[in-house]
N, CA, C and O atoms as a MOPAC input file, in Angstrom:
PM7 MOZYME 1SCF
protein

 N     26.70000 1    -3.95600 1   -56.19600 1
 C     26.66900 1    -2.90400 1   -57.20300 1
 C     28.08200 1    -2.33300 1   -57.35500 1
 O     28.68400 1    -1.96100 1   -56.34800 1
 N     28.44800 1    -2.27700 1   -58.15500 1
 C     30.20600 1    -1.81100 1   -58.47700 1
 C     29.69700 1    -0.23900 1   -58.66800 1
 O     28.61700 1     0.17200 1   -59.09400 1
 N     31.00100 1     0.57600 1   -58.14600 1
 C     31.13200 1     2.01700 1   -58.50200 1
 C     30.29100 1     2.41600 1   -59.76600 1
 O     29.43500 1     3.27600 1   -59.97600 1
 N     30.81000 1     1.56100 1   -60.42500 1
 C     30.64200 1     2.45500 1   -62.29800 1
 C     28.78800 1     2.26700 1   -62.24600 1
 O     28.14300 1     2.60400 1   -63.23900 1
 N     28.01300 1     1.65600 1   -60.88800 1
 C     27.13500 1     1.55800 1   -61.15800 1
 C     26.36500 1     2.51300 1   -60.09400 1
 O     25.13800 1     2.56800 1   -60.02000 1
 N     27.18900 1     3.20100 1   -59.34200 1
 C     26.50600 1     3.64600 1   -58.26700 1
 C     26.86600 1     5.27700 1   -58.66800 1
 O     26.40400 1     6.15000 1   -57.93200 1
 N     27.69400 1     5.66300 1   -59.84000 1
 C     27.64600 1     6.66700 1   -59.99400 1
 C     26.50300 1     7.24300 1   -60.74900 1
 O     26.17400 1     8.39600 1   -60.47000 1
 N     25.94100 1     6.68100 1   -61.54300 1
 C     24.69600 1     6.84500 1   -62.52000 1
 C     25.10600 1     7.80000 1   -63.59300 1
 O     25.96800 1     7.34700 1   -64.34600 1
 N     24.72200 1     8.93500 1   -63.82700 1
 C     25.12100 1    10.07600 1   -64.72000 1
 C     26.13400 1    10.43800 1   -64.47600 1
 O     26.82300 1    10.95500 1   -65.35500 1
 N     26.53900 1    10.30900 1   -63.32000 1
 C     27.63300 1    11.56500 1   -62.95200 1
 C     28.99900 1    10.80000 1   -63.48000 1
 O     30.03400 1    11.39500 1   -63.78100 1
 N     28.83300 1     9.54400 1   -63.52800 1
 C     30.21300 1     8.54200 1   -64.18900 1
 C     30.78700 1     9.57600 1   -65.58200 1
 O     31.99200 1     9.73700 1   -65.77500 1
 N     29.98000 1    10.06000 1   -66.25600 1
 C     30.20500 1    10.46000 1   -67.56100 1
 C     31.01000 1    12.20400 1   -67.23300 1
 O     31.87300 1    12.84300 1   -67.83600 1
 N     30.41700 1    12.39500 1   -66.33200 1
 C     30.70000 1    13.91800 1   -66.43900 1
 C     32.34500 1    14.60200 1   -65.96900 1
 O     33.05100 1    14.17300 1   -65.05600 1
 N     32.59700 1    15.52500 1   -66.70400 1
 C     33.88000 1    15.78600 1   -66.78100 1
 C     34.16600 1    17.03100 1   -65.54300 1
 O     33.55800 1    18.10100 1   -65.58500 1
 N     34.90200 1    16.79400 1   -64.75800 1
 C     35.16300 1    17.71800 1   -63.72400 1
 C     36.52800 1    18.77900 1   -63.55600 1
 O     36.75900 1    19.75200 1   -62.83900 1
 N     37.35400 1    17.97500 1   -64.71100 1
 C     38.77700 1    18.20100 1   -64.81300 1
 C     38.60300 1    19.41200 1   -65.77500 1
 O     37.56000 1    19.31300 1   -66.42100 1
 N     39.47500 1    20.74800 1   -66.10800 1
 C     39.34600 1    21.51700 1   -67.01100 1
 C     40.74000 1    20.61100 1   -68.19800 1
 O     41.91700 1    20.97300 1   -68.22100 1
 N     40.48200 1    20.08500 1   -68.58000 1
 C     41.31900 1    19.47900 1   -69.87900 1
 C     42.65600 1    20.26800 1   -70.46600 1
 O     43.80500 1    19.83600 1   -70.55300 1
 N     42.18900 1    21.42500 1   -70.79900 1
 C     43.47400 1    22.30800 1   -70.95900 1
 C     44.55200 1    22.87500 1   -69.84100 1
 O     45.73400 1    23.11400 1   -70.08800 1
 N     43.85400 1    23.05300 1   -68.45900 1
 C     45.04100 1    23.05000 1   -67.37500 1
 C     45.72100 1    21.63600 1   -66.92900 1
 O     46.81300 1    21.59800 1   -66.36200 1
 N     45.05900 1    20.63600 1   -67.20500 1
 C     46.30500 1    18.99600 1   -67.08700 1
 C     46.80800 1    19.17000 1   -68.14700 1
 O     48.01900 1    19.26600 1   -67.94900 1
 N     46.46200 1    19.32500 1   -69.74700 1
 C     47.20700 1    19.04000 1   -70.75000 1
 C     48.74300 1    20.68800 1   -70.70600 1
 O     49.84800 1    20.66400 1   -71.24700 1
 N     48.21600 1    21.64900 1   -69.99800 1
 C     48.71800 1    22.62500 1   -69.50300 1
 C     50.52600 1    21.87500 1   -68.55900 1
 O     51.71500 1    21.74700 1   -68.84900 1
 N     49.67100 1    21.61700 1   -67.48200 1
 C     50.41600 1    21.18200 1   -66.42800 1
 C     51.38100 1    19.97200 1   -67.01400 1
 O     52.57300 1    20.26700 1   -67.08600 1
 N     51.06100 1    18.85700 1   -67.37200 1
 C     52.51100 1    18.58600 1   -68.47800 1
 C     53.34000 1    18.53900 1   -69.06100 1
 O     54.30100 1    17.77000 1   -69.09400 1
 N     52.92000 1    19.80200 1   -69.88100 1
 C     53.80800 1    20.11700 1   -70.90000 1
 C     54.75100 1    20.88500 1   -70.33200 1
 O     55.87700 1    20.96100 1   -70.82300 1
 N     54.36000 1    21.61000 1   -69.11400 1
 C     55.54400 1    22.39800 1   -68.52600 1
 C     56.81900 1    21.59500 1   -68.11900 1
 O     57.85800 1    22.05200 1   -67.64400 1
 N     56.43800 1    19.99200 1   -68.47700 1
 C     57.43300 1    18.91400 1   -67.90900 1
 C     58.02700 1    18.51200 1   -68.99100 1
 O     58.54100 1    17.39500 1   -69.04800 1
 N     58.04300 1    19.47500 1   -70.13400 1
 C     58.17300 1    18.67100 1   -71.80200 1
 C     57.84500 1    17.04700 1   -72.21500 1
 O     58.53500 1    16.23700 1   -72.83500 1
 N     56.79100 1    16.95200 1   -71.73900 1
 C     55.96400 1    15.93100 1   -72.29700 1
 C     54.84700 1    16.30100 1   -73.11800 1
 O     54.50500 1    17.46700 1   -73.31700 1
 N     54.24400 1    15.20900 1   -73.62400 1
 C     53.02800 1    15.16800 1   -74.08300 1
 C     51.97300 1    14.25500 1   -73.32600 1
 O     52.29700 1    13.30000 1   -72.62000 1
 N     50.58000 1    14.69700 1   -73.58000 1
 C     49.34700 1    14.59500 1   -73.17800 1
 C     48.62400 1    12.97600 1   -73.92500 1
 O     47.74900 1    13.20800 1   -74.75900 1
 N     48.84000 1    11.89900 1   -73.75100 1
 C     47.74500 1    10.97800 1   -74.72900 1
 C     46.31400 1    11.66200 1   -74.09700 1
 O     46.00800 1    12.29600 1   -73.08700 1
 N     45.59000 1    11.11400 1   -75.37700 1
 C     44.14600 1    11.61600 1   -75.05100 1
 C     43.10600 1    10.63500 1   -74.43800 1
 O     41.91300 1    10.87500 1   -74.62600 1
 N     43.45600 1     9.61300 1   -73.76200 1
 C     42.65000 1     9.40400 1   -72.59100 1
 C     43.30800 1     9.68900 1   -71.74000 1
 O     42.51300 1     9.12700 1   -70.98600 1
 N     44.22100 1    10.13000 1   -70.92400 1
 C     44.44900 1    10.54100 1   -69.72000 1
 C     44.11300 1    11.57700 1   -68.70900 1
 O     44.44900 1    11.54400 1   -67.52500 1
 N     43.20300 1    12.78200 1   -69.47700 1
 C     42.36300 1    13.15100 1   -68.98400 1
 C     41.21500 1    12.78700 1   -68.42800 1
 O     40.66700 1    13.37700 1   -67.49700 1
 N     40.71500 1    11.53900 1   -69.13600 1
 C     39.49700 1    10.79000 1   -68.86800 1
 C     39.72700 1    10.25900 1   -67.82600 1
 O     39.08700 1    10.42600 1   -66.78800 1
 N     40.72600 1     9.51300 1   -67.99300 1
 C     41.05900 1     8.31500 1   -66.57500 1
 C     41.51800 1     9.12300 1   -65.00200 1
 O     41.00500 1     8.85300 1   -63.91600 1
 N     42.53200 1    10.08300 1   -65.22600 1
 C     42.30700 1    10.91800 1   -64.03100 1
 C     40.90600 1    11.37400 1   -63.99700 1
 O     40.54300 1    11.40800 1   -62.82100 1
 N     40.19500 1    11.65000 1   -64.61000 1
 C     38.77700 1    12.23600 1   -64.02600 1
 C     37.94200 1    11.27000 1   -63.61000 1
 O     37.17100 1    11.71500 1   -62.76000 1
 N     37.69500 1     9.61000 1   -63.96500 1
 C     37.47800 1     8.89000 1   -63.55200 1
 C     38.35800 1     8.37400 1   -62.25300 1
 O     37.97300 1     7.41400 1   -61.58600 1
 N     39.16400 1     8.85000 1   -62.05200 1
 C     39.93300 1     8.86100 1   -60.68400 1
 C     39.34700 1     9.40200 1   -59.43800 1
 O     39.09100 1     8.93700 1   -58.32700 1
 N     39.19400 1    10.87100 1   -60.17900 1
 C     38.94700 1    11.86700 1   -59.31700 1
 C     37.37500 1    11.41200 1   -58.40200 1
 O     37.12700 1    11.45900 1   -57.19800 1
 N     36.22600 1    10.82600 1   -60.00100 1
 C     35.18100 1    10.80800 1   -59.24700 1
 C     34.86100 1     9.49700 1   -58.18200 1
 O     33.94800 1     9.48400 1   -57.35600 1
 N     35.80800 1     8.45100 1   -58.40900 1
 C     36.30700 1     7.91100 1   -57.86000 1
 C     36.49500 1     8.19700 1   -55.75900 1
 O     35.88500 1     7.69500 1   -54.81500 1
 N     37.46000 1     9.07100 1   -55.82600 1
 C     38.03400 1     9.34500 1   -54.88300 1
 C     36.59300 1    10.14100 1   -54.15600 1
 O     36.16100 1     9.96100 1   -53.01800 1
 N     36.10700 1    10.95100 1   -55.10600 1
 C     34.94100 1    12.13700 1   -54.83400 1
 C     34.00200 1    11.21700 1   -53.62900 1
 O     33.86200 1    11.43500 1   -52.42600 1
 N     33.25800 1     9.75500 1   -54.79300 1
 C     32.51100 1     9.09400 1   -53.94600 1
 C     33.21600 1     8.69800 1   -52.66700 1
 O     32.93700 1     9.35400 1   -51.66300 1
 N     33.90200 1     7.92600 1   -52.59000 1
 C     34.23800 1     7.75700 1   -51.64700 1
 C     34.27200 1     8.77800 1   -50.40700 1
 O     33.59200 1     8.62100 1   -49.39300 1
 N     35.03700 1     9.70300 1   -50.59700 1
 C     34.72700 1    10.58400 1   -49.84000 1
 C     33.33600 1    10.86000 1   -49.23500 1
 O     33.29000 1    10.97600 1   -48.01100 1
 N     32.49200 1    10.94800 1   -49.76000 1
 C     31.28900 1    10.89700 1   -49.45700 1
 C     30.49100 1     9.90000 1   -49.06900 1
 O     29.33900 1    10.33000 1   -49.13200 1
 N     30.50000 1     8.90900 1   -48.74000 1
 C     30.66600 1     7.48300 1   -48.32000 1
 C     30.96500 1     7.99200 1   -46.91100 1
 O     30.13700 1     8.35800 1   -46.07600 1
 N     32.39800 1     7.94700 1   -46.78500 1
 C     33.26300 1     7.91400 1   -45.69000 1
 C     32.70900 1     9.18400 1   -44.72100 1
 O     33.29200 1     9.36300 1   -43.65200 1
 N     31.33400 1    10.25900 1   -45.17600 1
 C     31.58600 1    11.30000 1   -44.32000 1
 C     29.87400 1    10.80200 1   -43.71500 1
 O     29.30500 1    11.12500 1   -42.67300 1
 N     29.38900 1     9.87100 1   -44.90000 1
 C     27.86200 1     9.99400 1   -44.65700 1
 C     28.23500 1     8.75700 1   -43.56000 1
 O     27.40300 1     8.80100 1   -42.65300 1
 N     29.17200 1     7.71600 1   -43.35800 1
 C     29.39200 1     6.71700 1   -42.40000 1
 C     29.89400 1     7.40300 1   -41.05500 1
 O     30.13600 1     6.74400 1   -40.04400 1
 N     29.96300 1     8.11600 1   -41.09500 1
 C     30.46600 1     9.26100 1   -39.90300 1
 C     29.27900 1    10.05300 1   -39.78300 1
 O     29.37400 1    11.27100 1   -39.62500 1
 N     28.36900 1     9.57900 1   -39.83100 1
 C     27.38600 1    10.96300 1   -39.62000 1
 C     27.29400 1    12.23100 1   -39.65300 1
 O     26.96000 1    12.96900 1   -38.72600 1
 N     27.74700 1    12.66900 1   -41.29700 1
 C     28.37300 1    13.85400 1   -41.79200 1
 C     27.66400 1    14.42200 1   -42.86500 1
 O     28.11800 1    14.01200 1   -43.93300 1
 N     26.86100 1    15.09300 1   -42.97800 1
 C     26.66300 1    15.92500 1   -44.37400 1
 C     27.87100 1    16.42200 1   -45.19600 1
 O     27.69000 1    16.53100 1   -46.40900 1
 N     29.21500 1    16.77200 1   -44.63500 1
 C     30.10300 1    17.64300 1   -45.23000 1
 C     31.37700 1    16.74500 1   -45.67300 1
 O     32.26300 1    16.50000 1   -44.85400 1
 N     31.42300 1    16.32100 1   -46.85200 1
 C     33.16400 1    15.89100 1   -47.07400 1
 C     33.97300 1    16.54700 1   -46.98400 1
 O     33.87100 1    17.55300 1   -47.68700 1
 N     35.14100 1    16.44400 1   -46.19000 1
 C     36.26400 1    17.37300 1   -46.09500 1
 C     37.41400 1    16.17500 1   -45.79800 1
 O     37.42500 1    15.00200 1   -45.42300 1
 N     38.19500 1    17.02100 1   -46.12800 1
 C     39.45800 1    17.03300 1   -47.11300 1
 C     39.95200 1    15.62100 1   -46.24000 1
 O     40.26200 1    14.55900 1   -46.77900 1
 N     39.94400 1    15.87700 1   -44.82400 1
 C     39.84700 1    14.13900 1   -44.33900 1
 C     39.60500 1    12.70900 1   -44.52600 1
 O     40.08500 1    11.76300 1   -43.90200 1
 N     38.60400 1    12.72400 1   -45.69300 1
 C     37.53400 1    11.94500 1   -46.43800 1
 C     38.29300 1    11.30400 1   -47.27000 1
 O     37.92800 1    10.15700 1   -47.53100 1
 N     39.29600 1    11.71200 1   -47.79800 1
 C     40.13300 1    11.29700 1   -48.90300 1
 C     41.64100 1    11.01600 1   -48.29000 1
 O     42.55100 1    10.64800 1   -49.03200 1

């Protein structure tokens, strides 16, 4: 089963606030393309699972910051 299949709903859902990355950029005088919010957030949930993986293989209810 690949990631994009083990996330189910949650693949879709947006975790990132969009205007503080497109924020955080520009303070670098750049600009924002408009999937790059997407793909870091598909990063993020990314990293998220895993983490959670890595805490439930440890016999862990709690991901922390170790996890990643």
């Amino acid at each position: 089963m690949s990631e994009e299949e083990s996330n189910g709903k949650k693949q879709g859902e947006m975790l990132l606030v969009q205007s503080k990355v497109r924020e955080y950029i520009r303070e670098s005088d750049m600009m924002c393309s408009s999937d790059l919010v997407e793909q870091l957030n598909a990063q993020v949930l990314v990293m998220l699972d895993r983490a959670v993986q890595r805490a439930r293989d440890n016999n862990r209810k709690t991901a922390r910051a170790c996890d990643i």
